[in-house]
C-alpha distance (Angstrom), angle and dihedral (degrees) to the residues before:
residue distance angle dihedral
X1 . . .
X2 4.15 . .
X3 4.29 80.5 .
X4 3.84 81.9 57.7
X5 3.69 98.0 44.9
X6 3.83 97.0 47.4
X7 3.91 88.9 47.6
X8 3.76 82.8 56.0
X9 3.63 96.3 44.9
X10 3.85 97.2 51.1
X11 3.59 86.4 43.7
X12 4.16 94.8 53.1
X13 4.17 87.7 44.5
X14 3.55 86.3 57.3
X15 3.26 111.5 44.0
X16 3.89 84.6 39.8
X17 3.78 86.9 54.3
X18 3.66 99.2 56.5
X19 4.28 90.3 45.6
X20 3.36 83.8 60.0
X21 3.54 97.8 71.3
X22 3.55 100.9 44.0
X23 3.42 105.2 112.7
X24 3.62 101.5 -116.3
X25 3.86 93.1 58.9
X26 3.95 83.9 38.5
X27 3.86 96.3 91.9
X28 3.74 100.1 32.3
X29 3.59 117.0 92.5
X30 3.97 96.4 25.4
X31 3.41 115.0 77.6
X32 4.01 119.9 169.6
X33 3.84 116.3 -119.2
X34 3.69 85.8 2.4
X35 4.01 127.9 112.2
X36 3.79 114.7 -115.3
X37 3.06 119.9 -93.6
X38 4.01 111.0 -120.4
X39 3.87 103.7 -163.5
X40 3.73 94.3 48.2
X41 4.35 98.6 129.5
X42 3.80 84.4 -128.8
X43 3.69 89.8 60.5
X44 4.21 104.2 42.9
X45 3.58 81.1 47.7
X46 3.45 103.0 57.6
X47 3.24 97.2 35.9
X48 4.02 90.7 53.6
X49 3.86 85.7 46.9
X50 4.19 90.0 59.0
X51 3.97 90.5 36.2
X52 3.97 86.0 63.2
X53 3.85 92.4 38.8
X54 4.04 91.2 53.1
X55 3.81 93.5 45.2
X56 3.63 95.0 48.0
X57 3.82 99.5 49.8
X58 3.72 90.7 46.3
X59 3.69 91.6 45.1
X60 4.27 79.4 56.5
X61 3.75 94.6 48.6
X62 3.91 89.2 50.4
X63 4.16 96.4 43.5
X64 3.49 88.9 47.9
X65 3.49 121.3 95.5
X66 3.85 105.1 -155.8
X67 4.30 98.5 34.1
X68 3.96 93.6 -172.0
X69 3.84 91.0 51.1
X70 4.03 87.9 52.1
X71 3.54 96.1 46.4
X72 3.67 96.0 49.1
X73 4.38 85.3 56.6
X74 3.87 92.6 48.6
């Protein structure tokens, strides 16, 4: 199921990635002079995206046994 869920994840930050620079989605969420703004979908999703990428790879560093051995093959 998490195999699943990361597959998903990586595919969503992709895909999200790429819509991104369209240029109708250019222009949106980057305002000059202005604050950002936080519930723009491009943002939660992103930011959900690395959320899941930080908690897996630590959840890696603490299942594995030898941590400099696993960081060296990631």
């Amino acid at each position: 199921m998490v195999a699943v869920v990361s597959v998903l994840m990586t595919l969503a930050s992709i895909v999200l990635f790429c819509i991104e620079t369209l240029p109708v989605f250019a222009l949106t969420h980057c305002v000059k002079d202005e604050a950002p703004n936080f519930l723009d979908p491009f943002f939660v999703i992103e930011t959900v995206c690395t959320a899941w990428f930080t908690v897996e790879l630590s959840e890696h560093d603490v299942s594995s046994p030898r941590i400099q051995r696993h960081r060296v093959t990631v």
